[in-house]
C-alpha positions as CSV (number, residue, x, y, z in Angstrom):
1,X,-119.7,244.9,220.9
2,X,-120.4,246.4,224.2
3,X,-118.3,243.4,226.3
4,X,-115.5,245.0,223.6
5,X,-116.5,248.8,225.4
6,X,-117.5,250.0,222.1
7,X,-120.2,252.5,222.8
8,X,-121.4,253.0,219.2
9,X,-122.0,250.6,216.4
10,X,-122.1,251.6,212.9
11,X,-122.8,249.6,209.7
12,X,-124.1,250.3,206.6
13,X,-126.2,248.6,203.0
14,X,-126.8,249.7,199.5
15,X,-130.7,252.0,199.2
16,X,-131.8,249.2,197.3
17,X,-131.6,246.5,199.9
18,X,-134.3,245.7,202.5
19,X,-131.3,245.4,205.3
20,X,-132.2,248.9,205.9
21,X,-134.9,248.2,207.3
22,X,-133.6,245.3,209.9
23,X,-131.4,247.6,211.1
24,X,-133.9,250.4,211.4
25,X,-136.2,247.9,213.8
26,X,-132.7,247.2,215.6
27,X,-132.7,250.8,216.8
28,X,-130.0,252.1,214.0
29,X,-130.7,255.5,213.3
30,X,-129.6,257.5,209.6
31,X,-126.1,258.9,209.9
32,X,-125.2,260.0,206.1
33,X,-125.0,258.4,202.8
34,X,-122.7,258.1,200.2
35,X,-123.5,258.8,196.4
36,X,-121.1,257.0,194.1
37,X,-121.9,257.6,190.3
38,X,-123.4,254.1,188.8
39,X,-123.7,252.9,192.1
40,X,-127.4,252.4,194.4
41,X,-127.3,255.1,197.3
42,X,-125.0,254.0,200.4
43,X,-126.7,254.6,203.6
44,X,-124.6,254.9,207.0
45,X,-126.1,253.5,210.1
46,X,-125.4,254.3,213.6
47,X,-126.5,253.0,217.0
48,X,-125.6,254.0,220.6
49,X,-124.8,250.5,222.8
């Protein structure tokens, strides 16, 4: 991503997942979530490159 020139990366993974928490030890920090009904909790992931 940063030979691209992005300067931020952002992903995201269902609440119920553990890739949450890879990301978090990647550096990702919370950026929002989404709530859809009958759906687990969205989370938004961003980190600066």
């Amino acid at each position: 991503m940063i030979k691209k020139g992005f300067k931020i990366c952002m992903t995201s993974t269902q609440a119920n997942e553990s890739a949450q928490n890879f990301y978090r030890k990647l550096g990702y920090k919370d950026a929002g979530c989404l709530l859809l009904e009958k759906e687990p909790l969205e989370i938004f992931l961003m980190k600066k490159m």
